[in-house]
LUMSELO-688939 format. One record per residue (C-alpha): residue in one letter; x, y, z. Coordinates in steps of 0.02 Angstrom, whole numbers. Example, Ala and Ser with C-alpha at 12.3 -4.5 7.8 and 13.67 -1.06 7.14 Angstrom:
BEGIN
<'A'; <615; -225; 390>>
<'S'; <684; -53; 357>>
***
This chain:
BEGIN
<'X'; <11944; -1583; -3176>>
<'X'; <11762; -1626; -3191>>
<'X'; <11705; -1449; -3140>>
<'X'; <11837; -1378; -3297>>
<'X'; <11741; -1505; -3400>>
<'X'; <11585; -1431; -3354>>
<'X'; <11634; -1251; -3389>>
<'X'; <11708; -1288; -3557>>
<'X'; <11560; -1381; -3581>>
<'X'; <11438; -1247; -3538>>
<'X'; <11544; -1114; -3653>>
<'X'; <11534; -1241; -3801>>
<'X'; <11343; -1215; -3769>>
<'X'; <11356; -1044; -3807>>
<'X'; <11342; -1007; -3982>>
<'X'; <11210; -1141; -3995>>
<'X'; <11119; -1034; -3870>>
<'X'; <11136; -908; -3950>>
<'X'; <11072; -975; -4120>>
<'X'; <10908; -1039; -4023>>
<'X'; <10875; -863; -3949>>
<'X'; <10883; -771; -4109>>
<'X'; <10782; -904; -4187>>
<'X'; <10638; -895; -4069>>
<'X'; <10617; -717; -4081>>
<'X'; <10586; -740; -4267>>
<'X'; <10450; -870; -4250>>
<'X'; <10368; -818; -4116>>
<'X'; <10363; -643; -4188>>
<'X'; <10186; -575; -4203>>
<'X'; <10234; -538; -4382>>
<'X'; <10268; -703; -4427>>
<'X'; <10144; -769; -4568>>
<'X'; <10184; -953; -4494>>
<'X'; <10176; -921; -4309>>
<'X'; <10013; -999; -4295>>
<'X'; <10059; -1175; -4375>>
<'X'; <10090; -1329; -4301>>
<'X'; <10251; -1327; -4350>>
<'X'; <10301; -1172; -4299>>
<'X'; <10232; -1191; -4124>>
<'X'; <10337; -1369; -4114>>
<'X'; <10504; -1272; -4159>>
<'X'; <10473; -1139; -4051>>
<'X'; <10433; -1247; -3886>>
<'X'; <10580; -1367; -3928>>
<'X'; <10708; -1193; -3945>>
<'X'; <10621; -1120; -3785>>
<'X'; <10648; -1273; -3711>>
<'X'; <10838; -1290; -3776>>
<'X'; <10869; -1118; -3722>>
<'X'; <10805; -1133; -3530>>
<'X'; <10886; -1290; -3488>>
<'X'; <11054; -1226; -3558>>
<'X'; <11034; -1078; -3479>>
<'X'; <11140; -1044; -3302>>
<'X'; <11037; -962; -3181>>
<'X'; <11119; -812; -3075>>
<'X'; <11042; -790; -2891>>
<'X'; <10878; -746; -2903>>
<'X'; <10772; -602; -2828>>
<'X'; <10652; -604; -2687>>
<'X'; <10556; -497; -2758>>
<'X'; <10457; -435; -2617>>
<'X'; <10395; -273; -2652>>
<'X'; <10246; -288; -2530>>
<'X'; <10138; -372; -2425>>
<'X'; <9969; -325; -2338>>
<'X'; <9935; -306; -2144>>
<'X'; <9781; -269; -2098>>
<'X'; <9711; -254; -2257>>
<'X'; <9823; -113; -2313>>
<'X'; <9940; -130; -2442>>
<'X'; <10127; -105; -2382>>
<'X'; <10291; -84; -2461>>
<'X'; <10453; -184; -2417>>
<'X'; <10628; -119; -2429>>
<'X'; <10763; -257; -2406>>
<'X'; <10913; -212; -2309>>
<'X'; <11086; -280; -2283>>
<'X'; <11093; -268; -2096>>
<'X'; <11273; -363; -2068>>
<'X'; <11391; -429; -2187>>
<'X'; <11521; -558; -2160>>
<'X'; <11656; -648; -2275>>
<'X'; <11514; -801; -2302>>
<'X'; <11351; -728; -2266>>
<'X'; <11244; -582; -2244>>
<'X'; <11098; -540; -2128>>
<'X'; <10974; -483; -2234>>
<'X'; <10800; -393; -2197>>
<'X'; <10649; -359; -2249>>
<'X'; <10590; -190; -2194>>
<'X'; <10394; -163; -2187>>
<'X'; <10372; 25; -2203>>
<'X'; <10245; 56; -2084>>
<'X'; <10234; 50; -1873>>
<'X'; <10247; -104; -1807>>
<'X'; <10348; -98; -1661>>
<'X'; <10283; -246; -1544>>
<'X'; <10294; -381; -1711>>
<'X'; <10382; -535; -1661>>
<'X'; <10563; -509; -1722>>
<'X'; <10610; -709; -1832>>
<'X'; <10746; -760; -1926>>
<'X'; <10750; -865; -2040>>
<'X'; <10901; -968; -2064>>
<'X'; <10910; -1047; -2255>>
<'X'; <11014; -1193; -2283>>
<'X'; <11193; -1201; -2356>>
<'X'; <11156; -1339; -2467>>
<'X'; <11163; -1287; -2657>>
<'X'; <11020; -1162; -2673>>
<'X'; <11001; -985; -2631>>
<'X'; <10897; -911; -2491>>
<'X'; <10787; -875; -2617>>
<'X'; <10704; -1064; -2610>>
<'X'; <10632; -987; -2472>>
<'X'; <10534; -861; -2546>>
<'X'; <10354; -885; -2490>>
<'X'; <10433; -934; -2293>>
<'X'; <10488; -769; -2290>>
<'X'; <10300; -715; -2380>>
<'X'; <10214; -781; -2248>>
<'X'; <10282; -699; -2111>>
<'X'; <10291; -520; -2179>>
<'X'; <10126; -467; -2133>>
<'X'; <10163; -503; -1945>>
<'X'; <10339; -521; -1895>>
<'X'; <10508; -435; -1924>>
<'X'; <10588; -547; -2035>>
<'X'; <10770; -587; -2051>>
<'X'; <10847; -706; -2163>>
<'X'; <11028; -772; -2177>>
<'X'; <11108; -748; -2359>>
<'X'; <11266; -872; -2398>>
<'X'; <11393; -842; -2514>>
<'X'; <11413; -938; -2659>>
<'X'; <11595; -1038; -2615>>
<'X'; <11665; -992; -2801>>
<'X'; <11637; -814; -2769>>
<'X'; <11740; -823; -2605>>
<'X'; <11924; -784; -2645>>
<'X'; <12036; -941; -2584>>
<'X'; <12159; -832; -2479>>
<'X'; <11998; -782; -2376>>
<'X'; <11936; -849; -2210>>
<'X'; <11878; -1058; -2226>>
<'X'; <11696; -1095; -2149>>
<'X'; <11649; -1248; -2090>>
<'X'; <11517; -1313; -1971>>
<'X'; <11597; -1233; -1828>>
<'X'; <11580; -1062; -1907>>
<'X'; <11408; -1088; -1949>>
<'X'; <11372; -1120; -1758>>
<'X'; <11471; -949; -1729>>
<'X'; <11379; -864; -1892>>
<'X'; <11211; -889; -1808>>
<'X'; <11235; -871; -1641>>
<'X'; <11313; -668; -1698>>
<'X'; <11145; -656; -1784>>
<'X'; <11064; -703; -1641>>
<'X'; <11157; -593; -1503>>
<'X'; <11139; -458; -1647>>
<'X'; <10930; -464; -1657>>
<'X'; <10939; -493; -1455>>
<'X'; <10833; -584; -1349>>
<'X'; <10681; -576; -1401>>
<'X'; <10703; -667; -1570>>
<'X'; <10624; -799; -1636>>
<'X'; <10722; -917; -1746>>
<'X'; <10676; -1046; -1887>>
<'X'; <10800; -1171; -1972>>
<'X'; <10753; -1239; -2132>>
<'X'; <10812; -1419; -2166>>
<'X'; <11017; -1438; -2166>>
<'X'; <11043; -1277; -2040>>
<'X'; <10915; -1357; -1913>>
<'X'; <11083; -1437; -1833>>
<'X'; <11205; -1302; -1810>>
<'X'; <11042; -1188; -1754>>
<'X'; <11003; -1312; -1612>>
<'X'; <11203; -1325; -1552>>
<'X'; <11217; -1134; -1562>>
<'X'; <11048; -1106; -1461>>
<'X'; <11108; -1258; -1319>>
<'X'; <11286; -1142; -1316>>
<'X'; <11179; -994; -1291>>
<'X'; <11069; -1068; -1165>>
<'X'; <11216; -1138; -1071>>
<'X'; <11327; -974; -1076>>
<'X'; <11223; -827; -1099>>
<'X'; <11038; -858; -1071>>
<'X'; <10974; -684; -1070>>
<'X'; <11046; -678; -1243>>
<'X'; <10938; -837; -1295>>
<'X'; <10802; -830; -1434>>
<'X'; <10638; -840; -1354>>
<'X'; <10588; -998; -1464>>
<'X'; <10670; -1125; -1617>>
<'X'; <10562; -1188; -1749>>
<'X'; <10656; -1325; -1854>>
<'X'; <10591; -1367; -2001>>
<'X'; <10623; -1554; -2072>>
<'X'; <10789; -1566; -2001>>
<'X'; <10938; -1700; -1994>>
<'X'; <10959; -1708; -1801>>
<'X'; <10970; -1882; -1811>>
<'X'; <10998; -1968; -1970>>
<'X'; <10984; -2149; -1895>>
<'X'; <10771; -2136; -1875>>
<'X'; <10701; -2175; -2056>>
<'X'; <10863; -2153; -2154>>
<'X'; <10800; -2103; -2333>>
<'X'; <10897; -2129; -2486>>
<'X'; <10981; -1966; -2442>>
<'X'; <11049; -2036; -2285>>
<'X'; <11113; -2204; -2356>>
<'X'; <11219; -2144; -2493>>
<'X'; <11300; -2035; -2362>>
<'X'; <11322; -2179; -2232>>
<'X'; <11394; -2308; -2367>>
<'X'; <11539; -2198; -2439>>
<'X'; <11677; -2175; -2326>>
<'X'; <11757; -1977; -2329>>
<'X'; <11879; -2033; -2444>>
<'X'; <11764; -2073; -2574>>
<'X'; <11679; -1899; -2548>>
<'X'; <11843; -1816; -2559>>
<'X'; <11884; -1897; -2719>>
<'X'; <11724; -1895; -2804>>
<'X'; <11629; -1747; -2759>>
<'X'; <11786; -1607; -2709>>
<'X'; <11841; -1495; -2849>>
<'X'; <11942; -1319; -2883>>
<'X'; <11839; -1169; -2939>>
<'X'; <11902; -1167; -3136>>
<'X'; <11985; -1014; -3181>>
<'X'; <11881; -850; -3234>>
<'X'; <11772; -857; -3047>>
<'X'; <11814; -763; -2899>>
<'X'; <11851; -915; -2789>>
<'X'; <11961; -986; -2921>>
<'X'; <12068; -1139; -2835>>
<'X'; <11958; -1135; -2694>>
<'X'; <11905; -1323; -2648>>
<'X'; <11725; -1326; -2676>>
<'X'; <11578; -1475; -2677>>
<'X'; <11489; -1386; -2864>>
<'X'; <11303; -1351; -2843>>
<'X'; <11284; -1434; -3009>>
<'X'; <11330; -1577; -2937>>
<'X'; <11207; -1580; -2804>>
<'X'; <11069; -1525; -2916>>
<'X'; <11094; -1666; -3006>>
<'X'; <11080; -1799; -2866>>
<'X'; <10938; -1730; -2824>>
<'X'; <10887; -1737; -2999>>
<'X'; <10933; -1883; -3014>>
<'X'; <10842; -1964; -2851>>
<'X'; <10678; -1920; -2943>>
<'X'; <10725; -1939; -3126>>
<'X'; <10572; -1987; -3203>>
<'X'; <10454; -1826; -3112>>
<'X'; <10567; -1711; -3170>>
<'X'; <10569; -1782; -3330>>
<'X'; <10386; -1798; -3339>>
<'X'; <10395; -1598; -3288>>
<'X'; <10492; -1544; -3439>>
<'X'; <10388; -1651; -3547>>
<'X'; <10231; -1568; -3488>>
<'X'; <10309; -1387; -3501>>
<'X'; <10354; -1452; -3681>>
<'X'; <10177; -1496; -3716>>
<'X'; <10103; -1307; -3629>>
<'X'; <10226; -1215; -3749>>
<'X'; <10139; -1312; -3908>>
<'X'; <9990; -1275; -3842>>
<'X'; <9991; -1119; -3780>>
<'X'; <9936; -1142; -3594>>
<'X'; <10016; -1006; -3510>>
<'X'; <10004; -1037; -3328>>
<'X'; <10026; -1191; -3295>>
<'X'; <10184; -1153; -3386>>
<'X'; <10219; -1015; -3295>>
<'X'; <10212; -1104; -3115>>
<'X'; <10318; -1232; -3186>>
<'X'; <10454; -1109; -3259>>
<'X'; <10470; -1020; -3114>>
<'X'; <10495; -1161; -2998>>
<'X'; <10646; -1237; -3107>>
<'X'; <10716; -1074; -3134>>
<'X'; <10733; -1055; -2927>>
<'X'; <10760; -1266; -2927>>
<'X'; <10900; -1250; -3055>>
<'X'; <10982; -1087; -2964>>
<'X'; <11150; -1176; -2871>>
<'X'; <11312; -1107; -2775>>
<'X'; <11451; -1195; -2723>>
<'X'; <11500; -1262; -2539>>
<'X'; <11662; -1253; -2464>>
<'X'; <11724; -1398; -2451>>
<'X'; <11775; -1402; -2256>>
<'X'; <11597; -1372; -2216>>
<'X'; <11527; -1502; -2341>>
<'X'; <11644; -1636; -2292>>
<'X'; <11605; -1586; -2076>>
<'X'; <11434; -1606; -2119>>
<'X'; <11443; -1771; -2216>>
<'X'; <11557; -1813; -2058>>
<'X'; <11460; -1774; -1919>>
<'X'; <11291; -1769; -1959>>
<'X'; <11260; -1891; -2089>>
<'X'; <11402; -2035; -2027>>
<'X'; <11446; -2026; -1852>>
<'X'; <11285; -1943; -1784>>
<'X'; <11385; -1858; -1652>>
<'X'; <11261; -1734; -1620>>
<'X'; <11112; -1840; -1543>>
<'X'; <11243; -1953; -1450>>
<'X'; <11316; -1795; -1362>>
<'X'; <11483; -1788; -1462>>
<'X'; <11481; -1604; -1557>>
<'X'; <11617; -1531; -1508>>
<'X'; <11641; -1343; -1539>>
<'X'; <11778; -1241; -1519>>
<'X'; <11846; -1372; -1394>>
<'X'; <11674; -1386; -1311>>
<'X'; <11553; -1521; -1318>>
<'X'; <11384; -1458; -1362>>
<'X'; <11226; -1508; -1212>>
<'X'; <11060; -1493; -1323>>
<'X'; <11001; -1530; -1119>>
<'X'; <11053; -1357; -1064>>
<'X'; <10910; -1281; -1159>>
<'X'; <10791; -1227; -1039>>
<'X'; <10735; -1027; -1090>>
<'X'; <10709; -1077; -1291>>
<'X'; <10538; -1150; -1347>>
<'X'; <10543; -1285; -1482>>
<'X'; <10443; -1326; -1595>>
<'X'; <10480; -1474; -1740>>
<'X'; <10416; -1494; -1884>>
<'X'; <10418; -1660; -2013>>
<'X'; <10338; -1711; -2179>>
<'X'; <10233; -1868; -2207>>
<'X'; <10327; -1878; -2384>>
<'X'; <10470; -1811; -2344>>
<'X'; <10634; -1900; -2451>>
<'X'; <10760; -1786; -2376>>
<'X'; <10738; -1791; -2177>>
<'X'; <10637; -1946; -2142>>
<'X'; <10488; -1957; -2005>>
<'X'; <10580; -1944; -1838>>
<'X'; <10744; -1865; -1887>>
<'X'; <10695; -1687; -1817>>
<'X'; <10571; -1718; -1697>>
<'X'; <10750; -1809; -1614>>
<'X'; <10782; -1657; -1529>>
<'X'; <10638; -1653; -1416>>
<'X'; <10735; -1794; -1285>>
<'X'; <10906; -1716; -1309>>
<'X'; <10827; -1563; -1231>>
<'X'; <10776; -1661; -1075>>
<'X'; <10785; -1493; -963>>
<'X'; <10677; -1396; -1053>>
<'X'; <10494; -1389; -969>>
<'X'; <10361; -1512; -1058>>
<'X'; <10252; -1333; -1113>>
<'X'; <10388; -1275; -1198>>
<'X'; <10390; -1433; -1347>>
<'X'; <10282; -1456; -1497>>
<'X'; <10303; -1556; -1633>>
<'X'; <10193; -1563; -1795>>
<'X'; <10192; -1685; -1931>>
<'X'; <10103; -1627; -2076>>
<'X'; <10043; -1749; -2176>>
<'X'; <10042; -1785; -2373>>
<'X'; <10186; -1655; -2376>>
<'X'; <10339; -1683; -2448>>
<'X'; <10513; -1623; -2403>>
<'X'; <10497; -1440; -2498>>
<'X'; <10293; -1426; -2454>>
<'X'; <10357; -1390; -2271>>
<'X'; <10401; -1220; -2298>>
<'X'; <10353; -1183; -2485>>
<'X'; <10172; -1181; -2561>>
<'X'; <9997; -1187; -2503>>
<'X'; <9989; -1316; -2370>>
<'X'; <10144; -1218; -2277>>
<'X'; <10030; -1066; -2294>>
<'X'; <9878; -1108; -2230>>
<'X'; <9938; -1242; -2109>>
<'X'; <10108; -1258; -2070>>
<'X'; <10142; -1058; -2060>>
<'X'; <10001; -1025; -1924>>
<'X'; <10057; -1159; -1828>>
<'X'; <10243; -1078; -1816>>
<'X'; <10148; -911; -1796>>
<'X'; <10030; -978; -1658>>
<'X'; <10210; -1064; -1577>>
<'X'; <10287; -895; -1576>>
<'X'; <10134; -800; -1490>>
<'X'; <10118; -927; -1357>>
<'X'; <10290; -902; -1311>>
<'X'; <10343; -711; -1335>>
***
């Protein structure tokens, strides 16, 4: 019902959206006598600001249209490589000869935003590597007579990806996916080792949720699956795709998240409020763009929300050696051809200090030359693969990782 609410809601919105965008292009039309006024410039920064944070945001664009190696500038072609009912293989072609560049993917997180959040990750490796990234579906655009995906078939998902790309690929998991990418590379390890990436990169990662629980973590581990089920679950309204597909809404996650740091976001608009008065362009900018991406959501189906909240986040069974798959249990100890390398943030809210680097005794097989672990400090949870401090630091460290074990 709530998600109904929300949609009515939203198309109630309309025609008041509507009024504010025809508004602002009359006062902030060169042509306007008053455009210059105090006033004026008030109206027009509260309407702008009306008007974006109204606004639903589509999926957004990578945008990558080129990148430079070697000084040259190059142009990038994205390609759909492999398409599945939930997600596509996506990559970013670099027209020029580079045949001996590492091959990575990138796997992006099913957890309310686009692949997209991961913009600059995929930036940073262009010049260098043959980049891959993993695209999900949006749950509400998934019709509910298709195929179900749950945590299982994200374990299957990547490890096709993987045995795809071939053996000498290097992979990266970014936050949620950092578990299913470590229980598809111990399957691979175990089963078909020549198939095996070369090296895994996780990126502030819930292995194990019990080492610094953040605030994330505890509201998880005091609500029992019932109270998920009842409070968070809801059918794609009518007029979508997916419509009476069970779904966790990404406007409901956006707004926990919101909500764990009310008063910086707050602060945020206030300040882009105060840049459209006064005219200050890029700092606006930089903040516009990162809502617009922030605010972008899809929907998660609900079996793979509710596994997730289930086995990662409540009964740990991971990092006590419980995962099943497919009627398997999962050994993180029969890793021994895959390089890994951890990654945590000083700051980070999400995945506390200690949660990823976890993985580094599970894999107790895998030679001591073969583990790294960085924590970056004064980084926060998004700062690990996002923004200058992942570009000149946290990038060449993965990059350096990846040469020493090709």
């Amino acid at each position: 019902m709530l998600y109904h609410v929300y949609e009515m809601h939203h198309a109630a919105m309309a025609p008041m959206r509507m009024f504010a965008t025809g508004a602002l292009k009359a006062l902030d039309n060169p042509f306007n006598p008053f455009r210059p006024t105090p006033i004026n410039k008030f109206a027009v920064a509260a309407l702008d600001n009306f008007e974006h944070s109204t606004r639903r945001f589509g999926r957004p664009e990578f945008g990558h249209k080129t990148t430079t190696i070697d000084g040259a500038e190059v142009a990038i072609v994205e390609q759909a490589v492999h398409s599945d009912v939930w997600g596509e293989l996506k990559r970013f072609v670099r027209l020029a000869d580079r045949p001996h560049d590492p091959k990575l993917l990138i796997v992006a997180p099913m957890s309310g935003h686009y692949a997209t959040l991961l913009r600059g990750t995929v930036e940073a490796f262009l010049p260098d590597h043959d980049v891959y990234i993993t695209e999900w579906r949006d749950a509400r655009d998934v019709p509910v007579l298709a195929a179900d995906f749950d945590l299982n078939d994200y374990i299957d998902y990547v490890t096709a990806y993987l045995r795809l790309l071939g053996p000498e690929t290097h992979v990266i998991a970014v936050c949620q996916p950092a578990v299913p990418v470590l229980a598809a590379v111990a399957l691979m390890n175990a089963h078909e080792p020549a198939m095996a990436p070369r090296s895994m990169t996780l990126i502030g990662g819930p292995i194990d949720t019990r080492e610094a629980p953040t605030q994330v973590n505890t509201f998880a581990k005091t609500r029992n699956l019932d109270w998920f089920r009842n409070h968070v679950l809801h059918r794609v309204p009518m007029g979508n795709v997916g419509f009476l597909r069970q779904v966790y809404p990404g406007f409901l996650q956006l707004a926990g998240f919101m909500a764990m740091n009310l008063d910086k976001h707050v602060q945020a608009h206030w300040e882009m409020f105060q840049h459209l008065v006064e005219g200050d362009g890029e700092p606006l900018a930089s903040k516009r763009a990162f809502y617009e991406e922030y605010r972008a959501v899809m929907d998660l189906p609900a079996s793979f929300y509710m596994q997730t909240i289930d086995q990662v986040f409540q009964r740990h069974l991971l990092p006590r050696g419980l995962l099943n798959h497919r009627g398997e249990l999962v050994d993180i100890g029969a890793i021994e051809h895959t390089a890994m390398f951890t990654i945590e943030g000083e700051r980070d809210d999400i995945s506390g200090i200690g949660q990823t680097r976890a993985a580094h005794p599970l894999a107790h097989r895998l030679a001591a030359d073969k583990h790294a672990h960085l924590e970056q400090q004064g980084v926060g949870h998004y700062g690990l693969f996002n923004g200058k401090r992942f570009r000149t630091e946290v990038a060449p460290a993965i990059k350096a990782f990846i040469t020493t074990h090709r």
